[in-house]
N, C-alpha and C positions, 0 to 999 in steps of 0.2 A: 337411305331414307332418313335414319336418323340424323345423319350431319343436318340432312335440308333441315331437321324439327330444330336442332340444338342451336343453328345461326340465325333461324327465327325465334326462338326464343331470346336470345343478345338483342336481336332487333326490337324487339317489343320490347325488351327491358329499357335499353337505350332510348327507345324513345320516351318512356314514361309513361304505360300504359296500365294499368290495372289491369288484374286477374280479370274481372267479369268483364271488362274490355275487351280483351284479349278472346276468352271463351266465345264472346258474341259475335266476334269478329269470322273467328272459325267456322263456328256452328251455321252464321248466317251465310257465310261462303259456299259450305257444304252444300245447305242445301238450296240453295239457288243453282249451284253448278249440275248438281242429280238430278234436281227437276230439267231443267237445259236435256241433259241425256237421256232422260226417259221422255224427252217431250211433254211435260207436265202431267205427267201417266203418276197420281201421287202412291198409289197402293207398289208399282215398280218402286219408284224413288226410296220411299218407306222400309222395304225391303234391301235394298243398298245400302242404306244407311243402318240399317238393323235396330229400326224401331219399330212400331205400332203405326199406322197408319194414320191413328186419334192424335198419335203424340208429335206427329208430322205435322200434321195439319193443325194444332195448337201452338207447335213454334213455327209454322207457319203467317199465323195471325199475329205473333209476339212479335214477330222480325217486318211486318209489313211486307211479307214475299207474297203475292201472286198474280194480281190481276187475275187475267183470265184463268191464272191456275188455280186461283182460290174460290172454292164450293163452300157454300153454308152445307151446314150439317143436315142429313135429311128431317123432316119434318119442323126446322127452323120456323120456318114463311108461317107454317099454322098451329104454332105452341102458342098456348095457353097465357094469358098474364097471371102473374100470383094471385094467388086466393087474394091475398088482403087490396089487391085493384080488384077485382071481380065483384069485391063484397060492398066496395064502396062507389059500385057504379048505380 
């Protein structure tokens, strides 16, 4: 496994990629490919990838991954506007 890391890593060098390129690249692979295997099951996914569920679903929304995978948070639809619209209505 590490040969495959280390001739990827040549490869992204060679091409000219920056660090957060590179990282984005990865991370956005991962988890598109885990959601694919859990069938968009995000708390399985979550768990595969050994994060937080919130923290899935927040580079979720970063990477533009889901479609039908991607849930608003509960209670989104009927959250409040800030005090300061509230006060100025």
């Amino acid at each position: 496994m590490k040969d495959h890391f280390d001739a990827l890593i040549d490869h992204l060098l060679e091409g000219g990629l920056f660090l957060e390129e590179a990282v984005e690249i990865l991370e956005k692979g991962m988890i598109d490919r885990v959601l694919d295997r859990t069938n968009g099951h995000q708390s399985e996914a979550a768990r595969l990838l050994g994060i937080h569920r919130n923290t899935l679903l927040r580079k979720m929304m970063a990477h533009q991954i889901g479609g039908k995978r991607l849930r608003k948070p509960a209670g989104s639809a009927t959250a409040r506007p800030p005090m300061a619209k509230r006060l100025a209505s």
